[in-house]
Every structure is written in structure tokens, then in C-alpha cells.
C-alpha positions as CSV (number, residue, x, y, z in Angstrom):
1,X,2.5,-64.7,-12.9
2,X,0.6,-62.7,-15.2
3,X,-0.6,-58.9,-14.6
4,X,-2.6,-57.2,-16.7
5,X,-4.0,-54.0,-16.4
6,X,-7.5,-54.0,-14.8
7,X,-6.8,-56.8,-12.0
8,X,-7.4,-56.9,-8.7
9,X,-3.9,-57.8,-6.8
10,X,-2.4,-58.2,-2.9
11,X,0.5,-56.2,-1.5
12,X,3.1,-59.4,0.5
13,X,5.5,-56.5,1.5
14,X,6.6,-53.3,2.3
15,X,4.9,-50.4,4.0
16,X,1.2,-51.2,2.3
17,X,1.7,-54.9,3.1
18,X,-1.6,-57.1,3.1
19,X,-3.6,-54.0,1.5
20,X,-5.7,-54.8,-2.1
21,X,-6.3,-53.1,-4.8
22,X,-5.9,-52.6,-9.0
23,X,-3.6,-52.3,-11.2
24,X,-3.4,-49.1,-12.9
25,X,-0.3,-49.3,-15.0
26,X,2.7,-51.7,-15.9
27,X,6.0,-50.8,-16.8
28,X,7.4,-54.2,-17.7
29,X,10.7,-52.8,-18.9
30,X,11.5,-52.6,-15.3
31,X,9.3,-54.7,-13.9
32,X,6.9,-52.1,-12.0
33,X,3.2,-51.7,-11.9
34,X,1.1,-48.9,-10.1
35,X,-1.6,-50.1,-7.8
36,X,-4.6,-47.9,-7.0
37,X,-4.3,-45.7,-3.6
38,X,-1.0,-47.9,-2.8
39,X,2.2,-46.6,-2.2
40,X,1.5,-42.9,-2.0
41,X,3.3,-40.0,-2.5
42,X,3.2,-36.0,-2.0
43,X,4.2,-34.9,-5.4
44,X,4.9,-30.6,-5.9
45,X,3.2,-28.9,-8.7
46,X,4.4,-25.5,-10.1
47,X,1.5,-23.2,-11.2
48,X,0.4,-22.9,-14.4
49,X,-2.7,-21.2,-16.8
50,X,-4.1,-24.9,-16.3
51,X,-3.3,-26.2,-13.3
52,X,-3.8,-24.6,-9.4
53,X,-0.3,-26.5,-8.1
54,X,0.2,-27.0,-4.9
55,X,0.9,-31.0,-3.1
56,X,-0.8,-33.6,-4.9
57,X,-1.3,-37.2,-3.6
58,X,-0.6,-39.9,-6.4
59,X,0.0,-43.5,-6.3
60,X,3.8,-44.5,-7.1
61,X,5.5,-48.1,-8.7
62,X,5.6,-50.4,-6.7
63,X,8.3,-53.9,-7.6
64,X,5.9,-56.7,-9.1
65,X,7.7,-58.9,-7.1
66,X,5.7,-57.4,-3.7
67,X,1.9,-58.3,-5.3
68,X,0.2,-61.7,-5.5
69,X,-2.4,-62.2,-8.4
70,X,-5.8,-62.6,-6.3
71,X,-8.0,-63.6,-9.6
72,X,-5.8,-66.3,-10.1
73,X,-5.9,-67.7,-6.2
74,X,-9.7,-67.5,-6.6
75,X,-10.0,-69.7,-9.6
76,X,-7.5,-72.0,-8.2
77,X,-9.4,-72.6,-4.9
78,X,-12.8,-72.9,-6.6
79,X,-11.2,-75.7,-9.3
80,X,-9.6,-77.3,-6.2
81,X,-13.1,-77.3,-4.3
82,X,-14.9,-78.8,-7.1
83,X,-12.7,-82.4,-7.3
């Protein structure tokens, strides 16, 4: 399956199963990519001259194993339609 950053992908499992969205980021050393607003977490951020702190909501890596390509099933079913 190829990812690439930029496309539009489906969760098949865990706890944001059936939900859609893009990837962000790929780590393919370890075979992980970061989905937008999927698999959220509460991350804790220490005050500094910058930044507030406080809990911040950010997406997390998610296995590549748990998204299905949905460019790809798109072109498929249009090629199959057209025969």
C-alpha cells in the first residue's frame, strides 16, 4: 500500500475505527503515520517565556497496518465501472 503525506485514508480498527481523515506524518522506520484529529491524546505542557502550558489535545501514531488507502479504492471502482 502506498501512503504518502497529504492523503486521505480510513481507520479498519481500534478505538477511531471507520473514522476518515489525512495523513499528517509517516514514520516509516517503524511503520507509523499520524492521522488528522485521530487517535487523540491529552499531552502536559510546562510553562515557558513562549508557551501558556497547560493540557493540550494532539493527534498520536497510529500502526499503518489499522488504515486503508481511500484514493486508491476510488480509482479502482471508477476503472472497474468503466469496462
Amino acid at each position: 500500500m502506498i501512503l504518502k503525506k497529504g492523503i486521505q485514508v480510513k481507520i479498519i480498527s481500534g478505538k477511531d475505527k471507520g473514522k476518515t481523515g489525512e495523513i499528517l506524518e509517516i514514520n516509516r522506520k517503524l511503520n507509523k503515520i499520524k492521522v488528522k484529529s485521530i487517535n487523540m491524546i491529552k499531552k502536559h505542557l510546562k510553562p515557558t517565556k513562549e508557551n501558556k502550558g497547560g493540557i493540550v489535545s494532539k493527534e498520536s501514531f497510529i500502526d499503518q497496518s489499522n488504515v486503508k488507502n481511500l484514493d486508491q479504492t476510488k480509482k479502482e471502482k471508477k476503472i472497474a465501472g468503466k469496462k
